[in-house]
C-alpha positions in Angstrom: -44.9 -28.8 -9.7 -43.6 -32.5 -8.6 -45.2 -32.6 -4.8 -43.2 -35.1 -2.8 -44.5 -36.7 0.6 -47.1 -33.9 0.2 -44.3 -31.3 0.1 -43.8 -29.3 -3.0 -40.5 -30.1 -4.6 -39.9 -26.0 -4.3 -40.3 -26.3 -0.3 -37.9 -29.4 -0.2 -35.4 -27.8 -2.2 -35.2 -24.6 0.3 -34.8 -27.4 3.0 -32.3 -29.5 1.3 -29.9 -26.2 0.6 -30.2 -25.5 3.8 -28.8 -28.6 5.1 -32.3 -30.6 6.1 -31.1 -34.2 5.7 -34.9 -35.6 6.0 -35.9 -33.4 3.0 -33.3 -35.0 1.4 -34.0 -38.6 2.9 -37.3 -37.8 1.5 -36.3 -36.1 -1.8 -33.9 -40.0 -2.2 -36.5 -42.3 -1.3 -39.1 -40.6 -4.2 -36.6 -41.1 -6.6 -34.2 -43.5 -6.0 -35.8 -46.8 -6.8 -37.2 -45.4 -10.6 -33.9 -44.0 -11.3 -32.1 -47.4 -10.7 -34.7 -49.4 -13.0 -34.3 -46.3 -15.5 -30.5 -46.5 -15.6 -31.2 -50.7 -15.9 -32.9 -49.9 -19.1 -29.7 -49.2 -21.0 -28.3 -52.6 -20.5 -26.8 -51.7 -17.1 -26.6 -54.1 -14.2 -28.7 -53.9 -11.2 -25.2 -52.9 -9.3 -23.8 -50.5 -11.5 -27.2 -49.2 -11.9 -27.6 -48.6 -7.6 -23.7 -47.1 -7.7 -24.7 -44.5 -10.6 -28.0 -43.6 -8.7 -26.3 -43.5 -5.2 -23.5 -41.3 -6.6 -25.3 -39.4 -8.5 -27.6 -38.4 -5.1 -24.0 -37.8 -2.9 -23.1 -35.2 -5.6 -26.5 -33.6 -5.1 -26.2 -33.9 -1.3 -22.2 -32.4 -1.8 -23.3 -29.8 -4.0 -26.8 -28.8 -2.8 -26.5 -25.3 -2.5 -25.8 -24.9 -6.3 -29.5 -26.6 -6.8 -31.5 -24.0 -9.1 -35.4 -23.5 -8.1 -36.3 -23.6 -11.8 -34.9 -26.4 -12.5 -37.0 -29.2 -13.0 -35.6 -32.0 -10.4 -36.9 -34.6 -12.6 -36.2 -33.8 -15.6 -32.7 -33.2 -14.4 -32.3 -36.7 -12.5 -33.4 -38.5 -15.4 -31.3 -37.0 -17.9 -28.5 -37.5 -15.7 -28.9 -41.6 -15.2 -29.5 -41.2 -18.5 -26.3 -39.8 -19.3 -24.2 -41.4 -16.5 -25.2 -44.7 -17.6 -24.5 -44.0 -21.2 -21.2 -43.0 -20.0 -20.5 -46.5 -17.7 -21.7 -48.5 -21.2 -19.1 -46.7 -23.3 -16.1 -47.3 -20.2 -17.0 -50.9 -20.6 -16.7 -50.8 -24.3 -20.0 -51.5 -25.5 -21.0 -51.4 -29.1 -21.2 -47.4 -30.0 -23.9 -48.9 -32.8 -25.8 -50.4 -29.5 -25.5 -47.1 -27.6 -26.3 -44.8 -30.4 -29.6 -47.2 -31.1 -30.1 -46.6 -26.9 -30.0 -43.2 -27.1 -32.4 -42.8 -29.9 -34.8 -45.0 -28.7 -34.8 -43.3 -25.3 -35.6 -40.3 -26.8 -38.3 -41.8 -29.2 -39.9 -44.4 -26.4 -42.5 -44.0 -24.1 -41.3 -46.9 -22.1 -38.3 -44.1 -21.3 -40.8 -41.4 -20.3 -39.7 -40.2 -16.9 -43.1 -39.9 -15.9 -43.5 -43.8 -15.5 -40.8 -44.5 -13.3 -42.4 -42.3 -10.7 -46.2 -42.0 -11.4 -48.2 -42.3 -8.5 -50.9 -44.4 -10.6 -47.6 -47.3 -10.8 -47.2 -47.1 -6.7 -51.0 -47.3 -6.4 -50.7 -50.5 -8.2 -47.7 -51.7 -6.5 -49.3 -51.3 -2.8 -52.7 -52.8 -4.4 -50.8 -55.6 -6.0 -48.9 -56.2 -2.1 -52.5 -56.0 -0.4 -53.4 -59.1 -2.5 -50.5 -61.1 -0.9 -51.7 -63.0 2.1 -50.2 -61.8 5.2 -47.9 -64.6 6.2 -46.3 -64.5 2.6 -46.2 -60.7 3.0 -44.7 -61.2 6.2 -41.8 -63.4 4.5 -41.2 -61.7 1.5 -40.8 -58.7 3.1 -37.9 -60.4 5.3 -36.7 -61.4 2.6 -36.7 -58.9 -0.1 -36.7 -55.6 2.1 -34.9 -56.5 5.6 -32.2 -59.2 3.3 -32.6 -62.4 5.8 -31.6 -65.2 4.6 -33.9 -68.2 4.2 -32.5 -69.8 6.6 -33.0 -67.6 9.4 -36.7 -66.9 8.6 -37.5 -70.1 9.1 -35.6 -69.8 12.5 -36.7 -66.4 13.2 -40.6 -67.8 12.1 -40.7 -71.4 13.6 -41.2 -72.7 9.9 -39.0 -74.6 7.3 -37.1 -73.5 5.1 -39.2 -75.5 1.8 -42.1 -73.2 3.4 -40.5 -70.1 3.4 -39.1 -70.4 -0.5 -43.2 -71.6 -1.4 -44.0 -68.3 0.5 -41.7 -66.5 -1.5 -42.7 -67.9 -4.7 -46.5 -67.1 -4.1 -45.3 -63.4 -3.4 -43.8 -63.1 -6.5 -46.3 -65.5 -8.7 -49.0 -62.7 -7.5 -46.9 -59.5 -8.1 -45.6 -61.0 -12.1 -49.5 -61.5 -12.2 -50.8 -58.1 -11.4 -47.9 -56.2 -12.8 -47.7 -57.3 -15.7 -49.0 -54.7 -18.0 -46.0 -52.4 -16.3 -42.9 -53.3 -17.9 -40.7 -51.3 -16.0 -42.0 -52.7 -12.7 -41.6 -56.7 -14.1 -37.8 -55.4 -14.5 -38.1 -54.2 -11.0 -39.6 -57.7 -10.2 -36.7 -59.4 -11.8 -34.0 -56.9 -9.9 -35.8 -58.6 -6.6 -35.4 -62.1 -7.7 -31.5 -61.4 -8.2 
């Protein structure tokens, strides 16, 4: 069993039906940012890809209280963005050769296994990979990349120019492309941060 935020996914579920909006917060934040570099896989852009996702978790929300305890959250999420985002690829008229070849290597690939888009051994990485930024580059990046200020007012906000802030930005990244490399799906969530 899937144990969230050291809750089991059985426990938030109960809370969720019931109407507990941080179970659900919690139960989003888990899944949320794998499921929007899953649905990227299929050739989806990083917008459509956040609108499929963030739909997706308002018809949860909507609908909670028709959530099954044996389902497999998961399992379920994924196949959905899987499906979803087939479906946004065929509205826009893609290539039915293109989509068939996606669905069969989704369902052949590892580099599809749900399991990677969430495993905790990926997050370890991702903090250990941020501890290696220095703190003042960690500082920017994170206004940057997290918070959305501009350039312009970090270097107001941090009494620096704005040449400095972009070289503190591109040290951030240099060091996360470095260290995450072996994890394709996370350089894909490094490219989704340079956009």
């Amino acid at each position: 069993m899937q144990v969230i935020g050291g809750i089991p996914e059985n426990v938030l579920i109960d809370r969720i039906k019931q109407g507990d909006q941080t179970a659900f917060e919690l139960l989003f934040k888990f899944y949320y940012p794998g499921l929007v570099v899953f649905a990227s896989h299929f050739g989806i852009d990083q917008a459509d890809s956040e609108e499929i996702v963030q739909d997706f978790f308002v018809r949860i929300w909507q609908h909670r209280h028709k959530i099954n305890q044996s389902d497999s959250l998961k399992a379920y999420f994924f196949t959905s963005i899987k499906n979803k985002s087939l479906n946004v690829l065929k509205q826009k008229k893609r290539n039915d050769k293109l989509i068939k070849k996606l669905i069969q290597v989704s369902e052949e690939s590892h580099s599809y296994n749900y399991d990677i888009f969430i495993e905790s051994e990926l997050q370890t990485k991702i903090r250990t990979s941020f501890n290696l930024i220095p703190p003042r580059s960690k500082e920017v990046f994170f206004l940057s990349r997290v918070t959305g200020i501009s350039n312009d007012e970090i270097a107001k906000r941090l009494d620096i120019s704005k040449r400095t802030v972009e070289t503190h930005i591109s040290n951030a990244l240099k060091i996360l492309k470095t260290e995450l490399k072996e994890f394709l799906t996370l350089l894909i969530l490094i490219d989704i941060l340079l956009k």
